[in-house]
C-alpha positions as CSV (number, residue, x, y, z in Angstrom):
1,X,-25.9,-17.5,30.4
2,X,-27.8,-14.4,32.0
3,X,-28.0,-12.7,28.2
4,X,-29.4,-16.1,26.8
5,X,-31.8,-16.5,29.8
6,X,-32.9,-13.2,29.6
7,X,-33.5,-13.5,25.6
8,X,-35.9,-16.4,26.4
9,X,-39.4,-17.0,25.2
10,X,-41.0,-16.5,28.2
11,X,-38.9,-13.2,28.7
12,X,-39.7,-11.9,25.3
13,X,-43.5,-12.7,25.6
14,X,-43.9,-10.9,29.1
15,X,-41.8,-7.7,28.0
16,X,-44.1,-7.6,25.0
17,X,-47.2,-8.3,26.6
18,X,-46.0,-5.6,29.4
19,X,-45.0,-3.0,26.7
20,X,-48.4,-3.0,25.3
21,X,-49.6,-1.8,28.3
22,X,-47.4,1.0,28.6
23,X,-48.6,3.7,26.7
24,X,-49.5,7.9,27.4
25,X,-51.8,8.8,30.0
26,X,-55.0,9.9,28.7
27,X,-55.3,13.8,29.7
28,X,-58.4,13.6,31.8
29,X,-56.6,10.9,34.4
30,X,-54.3,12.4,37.3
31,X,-50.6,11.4,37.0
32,X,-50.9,9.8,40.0
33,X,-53.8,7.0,40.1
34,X,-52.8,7.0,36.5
35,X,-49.0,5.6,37.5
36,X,-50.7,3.3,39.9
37,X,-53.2,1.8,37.4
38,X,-50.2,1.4,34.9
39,X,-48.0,-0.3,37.3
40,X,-50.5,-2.3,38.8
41,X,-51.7,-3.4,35.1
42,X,-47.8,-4.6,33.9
43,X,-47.2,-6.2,37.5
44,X,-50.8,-8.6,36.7
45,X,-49.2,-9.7,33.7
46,X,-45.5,-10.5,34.8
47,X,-47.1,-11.6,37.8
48,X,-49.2,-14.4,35.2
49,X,-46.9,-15.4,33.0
50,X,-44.2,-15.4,35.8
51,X,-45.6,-17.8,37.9
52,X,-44.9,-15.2,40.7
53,X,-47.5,-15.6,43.6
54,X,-47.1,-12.3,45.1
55,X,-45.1,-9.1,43.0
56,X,-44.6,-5.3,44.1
57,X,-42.8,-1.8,42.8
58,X,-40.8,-0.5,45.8
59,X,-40.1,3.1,45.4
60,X,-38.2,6.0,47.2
61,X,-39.3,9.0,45.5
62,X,-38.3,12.9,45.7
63,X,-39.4,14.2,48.5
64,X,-40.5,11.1,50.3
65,X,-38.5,10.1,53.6
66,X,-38.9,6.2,53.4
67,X,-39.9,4.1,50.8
68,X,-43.5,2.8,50.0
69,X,-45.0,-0.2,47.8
70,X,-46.5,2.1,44.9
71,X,-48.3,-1.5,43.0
72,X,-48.7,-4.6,44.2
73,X,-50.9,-8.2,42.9
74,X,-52.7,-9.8,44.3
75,X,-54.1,-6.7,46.5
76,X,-55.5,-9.2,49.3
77,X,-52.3,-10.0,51.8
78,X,-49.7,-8.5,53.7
79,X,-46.1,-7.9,52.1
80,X,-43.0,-7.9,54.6
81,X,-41.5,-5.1,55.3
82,X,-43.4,-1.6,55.4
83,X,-41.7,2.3,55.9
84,X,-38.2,1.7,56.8
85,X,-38.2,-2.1,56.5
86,X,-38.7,-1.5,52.2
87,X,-35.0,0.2,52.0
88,X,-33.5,-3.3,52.0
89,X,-35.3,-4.1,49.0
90,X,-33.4,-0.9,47.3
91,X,-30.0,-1.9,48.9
92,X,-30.1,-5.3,49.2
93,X,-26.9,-7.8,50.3
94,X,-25.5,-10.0,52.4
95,X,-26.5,-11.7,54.6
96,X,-30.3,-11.7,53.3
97,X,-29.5,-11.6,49.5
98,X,-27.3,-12.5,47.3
99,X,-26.2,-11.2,43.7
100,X,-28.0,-14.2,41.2
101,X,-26.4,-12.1,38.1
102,X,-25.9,-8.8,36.0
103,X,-28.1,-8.4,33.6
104,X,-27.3,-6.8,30.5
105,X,-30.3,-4.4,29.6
106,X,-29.4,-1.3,31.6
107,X,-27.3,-3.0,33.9
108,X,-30.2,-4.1,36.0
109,X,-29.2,-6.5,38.6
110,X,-31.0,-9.3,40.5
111,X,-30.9,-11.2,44.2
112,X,-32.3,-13.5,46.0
113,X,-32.7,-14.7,49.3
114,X,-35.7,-13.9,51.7
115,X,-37.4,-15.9,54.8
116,X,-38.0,-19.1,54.5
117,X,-40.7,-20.4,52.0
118,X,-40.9,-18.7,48.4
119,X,-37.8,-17.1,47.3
120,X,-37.6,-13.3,47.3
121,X,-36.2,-12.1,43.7
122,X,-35.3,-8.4,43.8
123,X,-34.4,-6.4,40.4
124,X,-33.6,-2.9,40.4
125,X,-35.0,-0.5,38.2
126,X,-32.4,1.4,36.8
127,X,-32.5,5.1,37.0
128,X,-30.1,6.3,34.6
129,X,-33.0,7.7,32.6
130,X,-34.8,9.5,35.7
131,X,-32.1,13.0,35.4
132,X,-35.4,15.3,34.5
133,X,-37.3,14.6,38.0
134,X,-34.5,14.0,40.1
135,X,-33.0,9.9,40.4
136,X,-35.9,7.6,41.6
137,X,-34.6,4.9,43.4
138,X,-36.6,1.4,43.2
139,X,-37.0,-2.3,42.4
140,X,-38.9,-4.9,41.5
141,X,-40.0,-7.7,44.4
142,X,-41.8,-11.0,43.8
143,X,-42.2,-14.4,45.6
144,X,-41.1,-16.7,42.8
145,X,-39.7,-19.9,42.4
146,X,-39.4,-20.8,38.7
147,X,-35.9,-20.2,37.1
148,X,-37.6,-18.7,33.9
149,X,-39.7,-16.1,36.4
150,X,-36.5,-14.7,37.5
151,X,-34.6,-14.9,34.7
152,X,-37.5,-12.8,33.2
153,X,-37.3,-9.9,35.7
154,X,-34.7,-7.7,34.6
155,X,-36.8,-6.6,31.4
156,X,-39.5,-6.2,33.3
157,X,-37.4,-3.8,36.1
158,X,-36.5,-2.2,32.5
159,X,-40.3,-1.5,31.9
160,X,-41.5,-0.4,35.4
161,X,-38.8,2.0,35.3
162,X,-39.4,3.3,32.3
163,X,-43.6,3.8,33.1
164,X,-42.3,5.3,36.8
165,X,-40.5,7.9,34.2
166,X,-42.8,8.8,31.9
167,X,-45.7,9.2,34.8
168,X,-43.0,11.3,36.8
169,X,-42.1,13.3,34.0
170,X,-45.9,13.9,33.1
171,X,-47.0,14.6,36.8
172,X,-44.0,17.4,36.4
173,X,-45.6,19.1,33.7
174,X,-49.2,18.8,34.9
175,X,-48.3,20.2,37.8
176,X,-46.8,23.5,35.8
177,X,-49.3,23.6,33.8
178,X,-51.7,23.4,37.1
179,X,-50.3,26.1,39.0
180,X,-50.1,28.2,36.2
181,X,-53.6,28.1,35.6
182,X,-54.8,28.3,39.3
183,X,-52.6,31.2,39.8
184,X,-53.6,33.0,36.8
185,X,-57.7,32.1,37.5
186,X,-56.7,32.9,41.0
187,X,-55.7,36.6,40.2
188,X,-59.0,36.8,38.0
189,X,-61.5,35.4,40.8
190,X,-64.3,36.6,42.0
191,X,-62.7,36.4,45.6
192,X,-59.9,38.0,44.6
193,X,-61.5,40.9,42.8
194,X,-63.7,41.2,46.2
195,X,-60.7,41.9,48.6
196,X,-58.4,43.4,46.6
197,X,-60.0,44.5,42.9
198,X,-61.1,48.1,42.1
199,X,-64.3,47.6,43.7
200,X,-62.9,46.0,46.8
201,X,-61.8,47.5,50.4
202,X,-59.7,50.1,50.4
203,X,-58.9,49.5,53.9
204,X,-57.7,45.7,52.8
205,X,-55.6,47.1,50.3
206,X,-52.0,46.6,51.7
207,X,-53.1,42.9,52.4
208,X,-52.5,42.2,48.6
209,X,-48.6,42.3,48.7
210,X,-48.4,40.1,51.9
211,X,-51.4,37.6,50.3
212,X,-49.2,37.7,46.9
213,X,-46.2,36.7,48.9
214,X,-47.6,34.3,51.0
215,X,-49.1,32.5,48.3
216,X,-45.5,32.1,46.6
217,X,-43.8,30.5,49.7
218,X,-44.4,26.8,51.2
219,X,-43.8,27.6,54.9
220,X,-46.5,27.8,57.4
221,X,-48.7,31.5,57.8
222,X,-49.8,33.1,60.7
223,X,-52.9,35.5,60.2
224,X,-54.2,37.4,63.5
225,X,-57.1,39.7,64.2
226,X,-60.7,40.6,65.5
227,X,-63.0,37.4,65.4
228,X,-64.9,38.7,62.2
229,X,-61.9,40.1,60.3
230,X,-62.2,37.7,57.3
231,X,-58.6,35.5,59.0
232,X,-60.7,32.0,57.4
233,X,-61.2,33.8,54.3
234,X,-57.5,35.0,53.5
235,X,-56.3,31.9,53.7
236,X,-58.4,30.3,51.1
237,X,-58.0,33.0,49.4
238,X,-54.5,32.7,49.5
239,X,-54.6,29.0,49.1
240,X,-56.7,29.9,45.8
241,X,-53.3,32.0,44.2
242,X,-51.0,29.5,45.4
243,X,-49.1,26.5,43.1
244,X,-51.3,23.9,45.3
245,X,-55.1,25.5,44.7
246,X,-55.4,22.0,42.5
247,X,-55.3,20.5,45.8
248,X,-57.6,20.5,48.7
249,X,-58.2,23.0,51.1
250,X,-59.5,21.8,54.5
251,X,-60.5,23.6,58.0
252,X,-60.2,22.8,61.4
253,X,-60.7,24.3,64.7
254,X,-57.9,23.8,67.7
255,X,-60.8,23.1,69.6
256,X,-60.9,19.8,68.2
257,X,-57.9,18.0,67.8
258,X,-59.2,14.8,66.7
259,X,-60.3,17.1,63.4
260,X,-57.2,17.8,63.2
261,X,-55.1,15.0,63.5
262,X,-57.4,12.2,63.3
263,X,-57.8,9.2,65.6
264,X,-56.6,5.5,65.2
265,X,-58.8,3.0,67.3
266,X,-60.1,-0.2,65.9
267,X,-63.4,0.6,64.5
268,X,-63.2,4.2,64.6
269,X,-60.1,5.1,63.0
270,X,-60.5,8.4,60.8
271,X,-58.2,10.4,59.3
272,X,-57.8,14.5,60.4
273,X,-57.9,17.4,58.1
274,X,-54.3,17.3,57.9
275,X,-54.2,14.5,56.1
276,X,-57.5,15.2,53.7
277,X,-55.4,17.9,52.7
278,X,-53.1,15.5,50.5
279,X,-50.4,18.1,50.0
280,X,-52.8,21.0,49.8
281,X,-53.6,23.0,52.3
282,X,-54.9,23.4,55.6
283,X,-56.3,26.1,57.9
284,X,-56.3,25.9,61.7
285,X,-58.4,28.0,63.8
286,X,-58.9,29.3,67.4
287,X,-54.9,29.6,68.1
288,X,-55.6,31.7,70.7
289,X,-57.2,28.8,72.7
290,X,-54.0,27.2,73.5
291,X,-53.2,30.7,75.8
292,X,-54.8,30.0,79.1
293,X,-57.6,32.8,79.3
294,X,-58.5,31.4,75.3
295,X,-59.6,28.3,76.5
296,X,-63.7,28.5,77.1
297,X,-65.2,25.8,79.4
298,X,-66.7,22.9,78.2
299,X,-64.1,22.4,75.4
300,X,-63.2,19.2,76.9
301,X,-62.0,17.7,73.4
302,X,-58.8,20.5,73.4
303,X,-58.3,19.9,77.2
304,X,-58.1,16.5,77.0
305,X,-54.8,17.0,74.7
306,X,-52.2,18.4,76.6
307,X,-49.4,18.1,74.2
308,X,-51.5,20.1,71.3
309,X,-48.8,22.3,71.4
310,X,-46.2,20.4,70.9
311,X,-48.4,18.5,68.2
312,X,-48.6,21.4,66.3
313,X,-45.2,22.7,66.6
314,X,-43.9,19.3,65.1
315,X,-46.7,20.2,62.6
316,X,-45.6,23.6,60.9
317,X,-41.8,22.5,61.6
318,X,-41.4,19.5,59.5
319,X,-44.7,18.1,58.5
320,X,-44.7,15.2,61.2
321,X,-47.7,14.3,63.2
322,X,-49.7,10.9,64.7
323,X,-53.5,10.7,65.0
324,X,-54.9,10.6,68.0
325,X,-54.1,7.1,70.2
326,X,-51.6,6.2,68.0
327,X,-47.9,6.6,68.1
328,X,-47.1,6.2,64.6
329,X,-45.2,9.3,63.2
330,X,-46.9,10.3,59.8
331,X,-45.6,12.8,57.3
332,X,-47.8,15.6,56.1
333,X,-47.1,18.0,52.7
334,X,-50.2,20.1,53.4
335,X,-49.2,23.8,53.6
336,X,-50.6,25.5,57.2
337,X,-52.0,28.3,57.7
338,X,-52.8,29.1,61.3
339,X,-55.4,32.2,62.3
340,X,-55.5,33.9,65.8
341,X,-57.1,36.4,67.5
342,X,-53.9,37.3,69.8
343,X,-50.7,38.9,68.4
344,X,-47.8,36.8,68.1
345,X,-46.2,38.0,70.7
346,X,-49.2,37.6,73.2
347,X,-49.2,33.8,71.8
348,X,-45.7,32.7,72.8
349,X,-46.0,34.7,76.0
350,X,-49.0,33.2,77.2
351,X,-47.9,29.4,75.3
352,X,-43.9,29.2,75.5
353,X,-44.1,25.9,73.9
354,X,-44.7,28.0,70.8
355,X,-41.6,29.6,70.5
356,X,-40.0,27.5,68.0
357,X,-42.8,28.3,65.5
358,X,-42.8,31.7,66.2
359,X,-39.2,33.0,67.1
360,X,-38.4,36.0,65.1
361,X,-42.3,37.3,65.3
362,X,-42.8,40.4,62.0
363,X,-38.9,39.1,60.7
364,X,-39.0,38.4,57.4
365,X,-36.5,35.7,57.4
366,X,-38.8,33.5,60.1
367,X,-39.8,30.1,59.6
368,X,-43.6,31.7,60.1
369,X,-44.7,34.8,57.9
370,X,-47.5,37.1,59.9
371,X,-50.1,38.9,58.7
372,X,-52.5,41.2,60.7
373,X,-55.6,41.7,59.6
374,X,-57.0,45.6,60.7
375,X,-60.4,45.5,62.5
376,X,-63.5,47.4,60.4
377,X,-63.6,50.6,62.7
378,X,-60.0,51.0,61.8
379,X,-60.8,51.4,58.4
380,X,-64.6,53.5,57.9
381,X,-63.8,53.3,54.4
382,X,-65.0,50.1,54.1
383,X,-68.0,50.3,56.0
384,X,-70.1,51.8,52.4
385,X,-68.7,48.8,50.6
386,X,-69.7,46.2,52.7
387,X,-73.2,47.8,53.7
388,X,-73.9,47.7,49.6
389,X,-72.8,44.3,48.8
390,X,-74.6,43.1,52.1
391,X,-77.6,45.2,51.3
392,X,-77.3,43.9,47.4
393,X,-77.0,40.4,48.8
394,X,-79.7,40.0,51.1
395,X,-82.1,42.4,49.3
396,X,-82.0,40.0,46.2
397,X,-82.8,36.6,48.2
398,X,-85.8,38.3,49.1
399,X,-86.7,39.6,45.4
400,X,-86.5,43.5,46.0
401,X,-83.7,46.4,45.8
402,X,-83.1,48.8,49.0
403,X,-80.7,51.0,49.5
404,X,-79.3,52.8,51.9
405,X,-80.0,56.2,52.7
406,X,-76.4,58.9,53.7
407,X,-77.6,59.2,56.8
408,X,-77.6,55.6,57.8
409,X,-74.3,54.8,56.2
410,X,-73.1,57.9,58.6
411,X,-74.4,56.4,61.3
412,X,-73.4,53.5,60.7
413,X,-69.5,54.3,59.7
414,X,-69.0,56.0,63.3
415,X,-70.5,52.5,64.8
416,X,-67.6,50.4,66.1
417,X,-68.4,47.0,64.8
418,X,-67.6,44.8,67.5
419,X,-68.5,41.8,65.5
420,X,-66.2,43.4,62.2
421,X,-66.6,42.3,58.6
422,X,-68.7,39.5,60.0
423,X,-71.5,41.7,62.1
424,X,-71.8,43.6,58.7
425,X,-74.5,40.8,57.6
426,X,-76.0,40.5,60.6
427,X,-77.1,43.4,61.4
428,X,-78.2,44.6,57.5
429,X,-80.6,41.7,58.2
430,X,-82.0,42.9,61.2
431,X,-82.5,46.6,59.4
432,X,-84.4,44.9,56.4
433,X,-87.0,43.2,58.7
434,X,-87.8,46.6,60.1
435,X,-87.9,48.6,57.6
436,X,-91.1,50.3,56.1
437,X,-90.0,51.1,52.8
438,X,-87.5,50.1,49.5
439,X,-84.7,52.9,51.9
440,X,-83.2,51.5,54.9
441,X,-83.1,55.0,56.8
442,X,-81.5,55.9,60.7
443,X,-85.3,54.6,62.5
444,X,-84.5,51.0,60.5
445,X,-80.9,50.4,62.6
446,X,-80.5,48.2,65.4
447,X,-80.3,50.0,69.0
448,X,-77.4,48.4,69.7
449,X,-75.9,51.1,66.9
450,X,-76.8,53.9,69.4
451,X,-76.3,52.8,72.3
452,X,-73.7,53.7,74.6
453,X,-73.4,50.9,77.4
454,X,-70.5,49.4,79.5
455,X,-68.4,47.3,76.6
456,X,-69.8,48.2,73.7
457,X,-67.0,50.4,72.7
458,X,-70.3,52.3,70.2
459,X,-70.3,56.0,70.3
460,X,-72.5,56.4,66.9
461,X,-71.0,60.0,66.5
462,X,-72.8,62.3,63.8
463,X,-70.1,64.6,63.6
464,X,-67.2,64.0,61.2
465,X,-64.6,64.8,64.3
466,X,-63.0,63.2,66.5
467,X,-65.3,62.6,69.7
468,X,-62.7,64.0,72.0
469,X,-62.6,67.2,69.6
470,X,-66.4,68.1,69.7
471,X,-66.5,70.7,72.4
472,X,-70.7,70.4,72.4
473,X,-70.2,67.4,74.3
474,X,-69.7,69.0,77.7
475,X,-72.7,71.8,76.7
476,X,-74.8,70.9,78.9
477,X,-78.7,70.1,77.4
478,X,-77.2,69.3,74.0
479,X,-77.5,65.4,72.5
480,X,-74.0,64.1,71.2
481,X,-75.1,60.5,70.1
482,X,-77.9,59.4,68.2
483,X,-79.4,57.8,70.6
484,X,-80.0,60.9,72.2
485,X,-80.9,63.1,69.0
486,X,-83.6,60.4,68.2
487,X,-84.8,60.2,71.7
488,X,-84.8,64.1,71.6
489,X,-86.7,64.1,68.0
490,X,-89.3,61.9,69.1
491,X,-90.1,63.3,71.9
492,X,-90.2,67.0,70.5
493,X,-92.6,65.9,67.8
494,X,-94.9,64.1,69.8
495,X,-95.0,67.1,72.3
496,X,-96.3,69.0,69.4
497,X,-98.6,66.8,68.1
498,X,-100.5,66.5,71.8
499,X,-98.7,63.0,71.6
500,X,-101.0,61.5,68.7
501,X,-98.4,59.1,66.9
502,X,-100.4,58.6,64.1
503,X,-99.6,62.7,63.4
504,X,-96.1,62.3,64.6
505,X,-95.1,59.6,63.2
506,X,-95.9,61.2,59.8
507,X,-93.5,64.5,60.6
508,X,-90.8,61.6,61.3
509,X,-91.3,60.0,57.9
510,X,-92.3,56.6,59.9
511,X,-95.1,54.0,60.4
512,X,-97.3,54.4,63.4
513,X,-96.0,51.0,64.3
514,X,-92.4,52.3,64.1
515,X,-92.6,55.2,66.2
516,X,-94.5,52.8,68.6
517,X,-91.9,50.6,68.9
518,X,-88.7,53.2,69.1
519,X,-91.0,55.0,71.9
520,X,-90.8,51.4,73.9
521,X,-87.2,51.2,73.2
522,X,-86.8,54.6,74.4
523,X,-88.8,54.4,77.6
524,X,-90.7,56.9,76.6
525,X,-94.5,57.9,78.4
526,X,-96.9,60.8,78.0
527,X,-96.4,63.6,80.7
528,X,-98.3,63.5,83.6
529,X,-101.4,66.3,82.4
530,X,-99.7,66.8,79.3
């Protein structure tokens, strides 16, 4: 009788020799490799005293669209049956199986059938118990042939189930307990208090609400601006606040699909940053190379995948993708966050393929939120701020402290940063190798902040107008930029200094060295009998 065969030695050894195995995950061990060890632990021992040569957990979890072998013993070996082909092992009938008997523990039920060779014994792990994370359906599979084997399986279904519970139940709270903790260190970072703390940008201030936001929701994120803006950096930052900071955070460029997506190839098969995201998230850069006049030559790699639209349509829709040479439809969790230098609107213009991403461009009911990040000469405010924590940065790799003297951060606040937030570095460097004291000072600035030349959009105004509102620009004989005041300067002093630089270079407040190198930039030559 199944209650007698299921009361019989052999069943009552492996349930307790199983049940000693099933006990709390220690707190420093992830819920998930934890769940695997424990299943793969209590299959080894029904799989021993069993007699079965081959035994697997089948599960179809929340969340997942087909159902995968979470355990199996022995590793080595192929098991029938993979993706879609498992769901008969969670609904299984005629003409394949057939119902052996009903069990009493939990009403777990067995069958058998299979191809030919070793039977196939299925036994369903019950999920009454599995209400608190959602019903988990899944089973029990081995290749056995002894009666007692079988017989033993519905206690150990009874087991399995109950260690699949208690590792979905404790992955449930870790992951509260995660996200809580992320979002509140988050809030409290260093990053965070950088953008958006008391001591951050002004100019970046309205960003906070839309990061806040963003970092709440699951759906994919579109950031757009300048090259230079900081698009990378917002979304790790807002991966950071977010539920899934616990998980990865990967990059990629559009330029390179195979990044992206991965390739499959024997020998060579890698994965793509999509996929070493594991459900966290992932950034995807250079959007606007998929419009035609974004793609540079030479990129041959994003060229020689035409269909990267599509590709990344299916992407931010529902998660599906396939690596590179392969046609095998994969299923991705990773959050995406997509940066561009064109606006949304140019994007689905220029790419129509794009339009199911981005439908309802600035809507807040889209499936794709937007966020626009300002370029630094829309916002002078912040120019101060990052001049002294570039200035504070780069002065203390080399062991001293310079600052910056009003005039220079003048200057340098009418300059239009072609290069934004990023160019702020760049160029503070370039001021501190030609400086001559602790004060970077107007004569220590690049040329380029002067100059006026055909695209360089830099005007380097000293007035606090509007250029088109200072009326001594059309006075003839009167220098508007400082270029010209500097060119003017010079050559005034060394006019009255019978063009000795070592005497006019003092009046300046520079090195003779200096003054000999702004009089080469400047062109500049002693007058003919002067």
């Amino acid at each position: 009788m199944p209650q007698a065969m299921n009361d019989s030695p052999l069943s009552v050894r492996l349930m307790t020799e199983m049940a000693l195995i099933l006990r709390p995950t220690p707190p420093d061990v992830p819920p998930g490799p934890a769940l695997d060890g424990l299943l793969t632990g209590m299959l080894e021992v029904f799989a021993r005293g069993s007699g079965a040569a081959r035994a697997a957990v089948v599960l179809l979890e929340p969340g997942d669209e087909t159902p995968r072998i979470r355990a199996v013993v022995p590793e080595a070996g192929s098991w029938p049956g993979r993706g879609e082909g498992l769901r008969e092992f969670l609904r299984p009938g005629p003409p394949r199986f057939r119902t052996a008997w009903a069990a009493a523990p939990a009403g777990a039920q067995i069958w058998l059938g299979g191809p030919p060779g070793p039977s196939v014994a299925v036994a369903a792990l019950p999920a009454e118990d599995f209400e608190p994370i959602g019903k988990v359906r899944g089973a029990l599979v081995a290749e056995i042939d002894a009666a007692a084997g079988v017989a033993a399986m519905p206690g150990a279904a009874v087991l399995l189930a109950r260690a699949v519970e208690m590792g979905g139940v404790l992955a449930a709270e870790r992951a509260g307990y995660a996200a809580e903790t992320v979002s509140l260190r988050g809030r409290v970072s260093a990053g965070f208090d950088e953008m958006f703390g008391p001591r951050g940008c002004p100019g970046l201030a309205g960003l906070r609400t839309l990061a806040e936001q963003a970092a709440r929701e699951n759906g994919p994120v579109l950031l757009w601006g300048e090259a230079g803006t900081g698009k990378a950096r917002l979304a790790r930052l807002i991966h950071e606040v977010s539920p899934r900071a616990a998980k990865p955070f990967t990059a990629a460029s559009l330029r390179d699909p195979a990044a992206i997506f991965g390739v499959a190839g024997n020998g060579f098969s890698r994965p793509g940053a999509v996929e070493d995201a594991a459900g966290g998230c992932v950034y995807l850069a250079d959007m606007a190379m998929l419009a035609a006049r974004g793609v540079a030559p030479g990129h041959s790699d994003a060229l020689a995948c035409p269909d990267l639209p599509d590709r990344l349509v299916r992407l931010a829709a529902d998660g599906r993708f396939s690596r590179l040479g392969s046609a095998a439809t994969r299923h991705s969790k990773a959050r995406l966050i997509l940066g561009s230098t064109l606006p949304p609107e140019d994007l689905v213009r220029e790419v129509p393929a794009l339009a199911p991403v981005l439908p309802a461009v600035g809507g807040d009911g889209g499936p794709l939120r937007v966020i626009r990040l300002p370029a630094l000469r829309e916002r002078p405010g912040d120019v101060p701020v990052l001049l002294q924590r570039a200035v504070a940065l780069l002065g203390g790799r080399s062991g001293t402290r310079p600052s910056l003297a009003p005039r220079a951060v003048k200057a340098l606040a009418a300059y239009s940063w072609p290069g934004n937030d990023a160019e702020v570095e760049t160029l503070v460097s370039e001021a501190l190798l030609s400086r001559s004291g602790e004060r970077l000072d107007v004569g220590d600035l690049p040329s380029r902040v002067f100059s006026l030349g055909p695209g360089s959009g830099v005007v380097g105004e000293m007035t606090d107008v509007p250029s088109g509102a200072d009326s001594r620009r059309d006075a003839p004989g009167v220098p508007d930029t400082l270029w010209d005041m500097e060119r003017a300067r010079m050559i005034e002093a060394l006019s009255r200094h019978g063009w000795v630089k070592a005497r006019a270079a003092r009046e300046l407040g520079l090195t003779p060295r200096q003054l000999a190198w702004r009089v080469k930039r400047h062109g500049l030559g002693r007058p003919a009998g002067g």
